[in-house]
C-alpha positions in Angstrom: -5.0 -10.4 3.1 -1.4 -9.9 4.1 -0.2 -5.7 4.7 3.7 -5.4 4.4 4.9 -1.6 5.0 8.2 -1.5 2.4 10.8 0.4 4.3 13.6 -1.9 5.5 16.4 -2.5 4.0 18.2 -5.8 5.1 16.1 -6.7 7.6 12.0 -7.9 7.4 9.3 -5.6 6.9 6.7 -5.3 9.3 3.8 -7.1 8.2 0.2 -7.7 9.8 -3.0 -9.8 8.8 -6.0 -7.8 7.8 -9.6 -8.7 9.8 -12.2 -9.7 7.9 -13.9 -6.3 8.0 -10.6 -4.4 7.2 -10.4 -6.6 4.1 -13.6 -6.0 2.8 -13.3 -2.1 3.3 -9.6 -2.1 1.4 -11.4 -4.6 -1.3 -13.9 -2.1 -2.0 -11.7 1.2 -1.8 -9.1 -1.2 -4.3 -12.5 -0.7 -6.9 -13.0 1.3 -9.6 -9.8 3.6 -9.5 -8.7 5.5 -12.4 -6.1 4.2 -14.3 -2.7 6.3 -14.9 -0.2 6.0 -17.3 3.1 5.1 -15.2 3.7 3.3 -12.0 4.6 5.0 -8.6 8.7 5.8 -8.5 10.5 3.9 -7.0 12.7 4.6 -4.1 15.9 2.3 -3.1 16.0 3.2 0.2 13.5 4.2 2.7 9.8 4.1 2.7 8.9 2.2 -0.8 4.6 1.8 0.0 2.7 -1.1 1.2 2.7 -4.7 -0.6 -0.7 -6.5 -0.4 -0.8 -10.4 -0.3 -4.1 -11.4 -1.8 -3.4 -14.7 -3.0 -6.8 -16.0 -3.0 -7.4 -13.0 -5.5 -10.3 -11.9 -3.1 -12.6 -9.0 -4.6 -11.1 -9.8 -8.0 -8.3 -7.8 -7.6 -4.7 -9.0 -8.4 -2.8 -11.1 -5.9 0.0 -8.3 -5.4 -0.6 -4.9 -5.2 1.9 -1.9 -4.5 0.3 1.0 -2.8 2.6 4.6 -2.8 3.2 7.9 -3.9 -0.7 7.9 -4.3 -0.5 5.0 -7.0 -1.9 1.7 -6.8 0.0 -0.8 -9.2 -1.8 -4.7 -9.3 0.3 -7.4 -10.9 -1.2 -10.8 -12.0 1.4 -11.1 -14.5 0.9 -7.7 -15.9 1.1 -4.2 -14.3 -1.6 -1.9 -14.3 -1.4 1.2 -12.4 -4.4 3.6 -10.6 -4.8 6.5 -9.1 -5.5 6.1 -5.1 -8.4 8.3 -5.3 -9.9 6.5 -1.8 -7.0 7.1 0.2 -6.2 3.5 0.6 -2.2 4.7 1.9 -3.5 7.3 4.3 -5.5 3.9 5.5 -2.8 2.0 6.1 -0.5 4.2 7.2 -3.0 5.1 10.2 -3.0 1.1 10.2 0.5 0.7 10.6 0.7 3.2 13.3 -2.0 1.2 15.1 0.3 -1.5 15.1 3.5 -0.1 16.5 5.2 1.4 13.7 4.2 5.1 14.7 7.6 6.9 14.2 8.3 5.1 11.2 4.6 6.6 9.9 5.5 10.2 11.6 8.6 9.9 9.7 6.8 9.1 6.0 4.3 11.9 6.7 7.1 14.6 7.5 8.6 13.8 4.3 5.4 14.2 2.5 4.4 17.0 3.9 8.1 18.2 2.9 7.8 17.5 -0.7 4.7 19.0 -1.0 
């Protein structure tokens, strides 16, 4: 499973490969959510969530998934949309900041604490 953190514009994403174990843990926090009614907004510019890669549709979950704004949207040629009740952002936020990206993290979570 493939992480990309959505924030660039005209240039690449940061991405990184998931271990095995880090797989399985997002996998099983990906399960059971409750569904919502709309999709997470969408922001042109800025921080715009994580993408997931999961081609090989491990865990049975859909081979792209959007995580932001607390909403977990899978597309396997629909959209359905779920609430991130496991905190699978917060996860990969602390992720991304593990691998490098830590002022573009401190930056997200100033603007969240700043809308809240």
């Amino acid at each position: 499973m493939i992480v990309e953190l959505d924030v660039f514009s005209g240039r690449p994403n940061p991405t990184w490969s998931l271990s095995a174990e880090q797989a399985k843990e997002l996998r099983e926090a990906l399960q059971d959510l409750p569904p919502v009614d709309k999709p997470a907004p969408e922001n042109a510019l800025g921080y715009r969530g994580f993408l997931l890669s999961n081609p090989d549709r491990a865990g049975g979950l859909a081979p792209h998934i959007r995580i932001c704004a607390g909403i977990v949207t899978m597309t396997d040629g629909h959209e359905l949309s779920y609430r991130d009740m496991h905190g699978v952002e917060h996860r990969l936020l602390l992720q991304a900041s593990q691998h490098g990206y830590k002022g573009i993290v401190d930056s997200v979570l100033e603007e969240k604490s700043e809308s809240n």
